[in-house]
C-alpha positions as semicolon CSV with decimal commas, in nm:
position;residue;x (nm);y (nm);z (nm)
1;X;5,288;11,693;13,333
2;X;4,996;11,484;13,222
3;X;5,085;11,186;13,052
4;X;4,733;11,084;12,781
5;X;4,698;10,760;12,613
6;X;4,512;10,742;12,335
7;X;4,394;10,391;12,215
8;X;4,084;10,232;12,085
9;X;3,918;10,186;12,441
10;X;3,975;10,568;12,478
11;X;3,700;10,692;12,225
12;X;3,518;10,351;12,182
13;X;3,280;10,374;12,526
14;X;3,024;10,097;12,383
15;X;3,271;9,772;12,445
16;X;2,979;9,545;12,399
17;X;2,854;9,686;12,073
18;X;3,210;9,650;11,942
19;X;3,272;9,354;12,025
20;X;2,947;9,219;11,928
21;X;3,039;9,378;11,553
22;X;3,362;9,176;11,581
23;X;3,210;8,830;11,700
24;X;2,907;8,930;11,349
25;X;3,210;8,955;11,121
26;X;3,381;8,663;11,208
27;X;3,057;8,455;11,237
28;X;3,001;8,581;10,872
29;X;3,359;8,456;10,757
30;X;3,305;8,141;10,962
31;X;2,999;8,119;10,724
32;X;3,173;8,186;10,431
33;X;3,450;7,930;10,509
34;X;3,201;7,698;10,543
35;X;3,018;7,791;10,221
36;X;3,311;7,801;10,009
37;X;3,485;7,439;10,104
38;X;3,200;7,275;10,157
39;X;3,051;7,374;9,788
40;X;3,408;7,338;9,649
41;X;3,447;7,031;9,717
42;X;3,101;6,879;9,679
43;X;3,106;7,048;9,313
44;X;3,475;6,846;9,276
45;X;3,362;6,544;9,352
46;X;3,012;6,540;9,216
47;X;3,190;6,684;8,904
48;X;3,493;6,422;8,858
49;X;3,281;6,140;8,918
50;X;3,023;6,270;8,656
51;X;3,294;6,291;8,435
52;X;3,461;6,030;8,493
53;X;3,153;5,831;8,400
54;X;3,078;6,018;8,096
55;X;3,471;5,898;8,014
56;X;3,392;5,537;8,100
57;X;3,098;5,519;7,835
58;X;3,262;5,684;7,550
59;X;3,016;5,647;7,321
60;X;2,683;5,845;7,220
61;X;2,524;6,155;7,329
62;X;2,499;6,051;7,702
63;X;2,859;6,027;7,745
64;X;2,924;6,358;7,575
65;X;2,635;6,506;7,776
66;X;2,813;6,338;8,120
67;X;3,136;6,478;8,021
68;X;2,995;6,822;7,980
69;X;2,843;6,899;8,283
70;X;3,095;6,730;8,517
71;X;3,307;6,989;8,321
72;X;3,066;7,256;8,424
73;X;3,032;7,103;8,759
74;X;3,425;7,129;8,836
75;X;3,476;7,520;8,675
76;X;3,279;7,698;8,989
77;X;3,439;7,431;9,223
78;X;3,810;7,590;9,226
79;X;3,650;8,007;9,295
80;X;3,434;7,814;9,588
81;X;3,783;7,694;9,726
82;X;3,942;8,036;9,680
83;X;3,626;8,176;9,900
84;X;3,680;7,959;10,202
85;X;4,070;8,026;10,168
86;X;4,014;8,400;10,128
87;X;3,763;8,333;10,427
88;X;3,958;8,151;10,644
89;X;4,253;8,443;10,623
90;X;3,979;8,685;10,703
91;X;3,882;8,511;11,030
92;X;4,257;8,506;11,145
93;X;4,274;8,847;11,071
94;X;4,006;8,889;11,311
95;X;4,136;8,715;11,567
96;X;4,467;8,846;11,573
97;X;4,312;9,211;11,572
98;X;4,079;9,123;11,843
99;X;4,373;8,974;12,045
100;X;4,595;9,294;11,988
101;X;4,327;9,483;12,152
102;X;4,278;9,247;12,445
103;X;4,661;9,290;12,539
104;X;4,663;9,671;12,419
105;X;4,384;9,713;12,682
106;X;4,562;9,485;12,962
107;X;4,884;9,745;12,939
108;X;4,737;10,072;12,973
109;X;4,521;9,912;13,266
């Protein structure tokens, strides 16, 4: 009796062009990550300082004006955040997948 073991390896006969997919996807998460903290919290602290100022001055149309867009500034700071979180999930996802199929590959060998 024949014994077959069917895994990824088994119909996948281009390793390098998989793996070369794998290493694009997390580079593009790593990118992401990247992106999405270092926006978030640029925008956070460019925004609270604006606004803080605008605070400080409390009076006129330059103030209000301040307030405003450090306001504006500190909204798309918190979805940035959420980005390089989401991101950073992503690339251990990728990792952990690309380990399971190292050790998958080890055992049938």
């Amino acid at each position: 009796m024949t014994e077959i073991i069917l895994s990824l390896e088994t119909f996948n006969t281009n390793k390098k062009a998989a793996n070369f997919n794998s290493r694009g996807n997390l580079m593009k998460w790593k990118a992401m990550a990247m992106l999405g903290f270092a926006g978030g919290f640029l925008l956070l602290i460019i925004g609270s300082f604006i606004n803080l100022f605008g605070h400080l001055f409390e009076t006129g149309l330059p103030a209000a004006e301040m307030s405003r867009v450090g306001t504006v500034l500190l909204v798309p700071a918190f979805p940035l955040l959420f980005l390089g979180a989401h991101a950073l999930d992503k690339i251990y996802e990728e990792k952990k997948k690309s380990n399971a199929e190292r050790t998958a590959f080890k055992r049938i060998k």
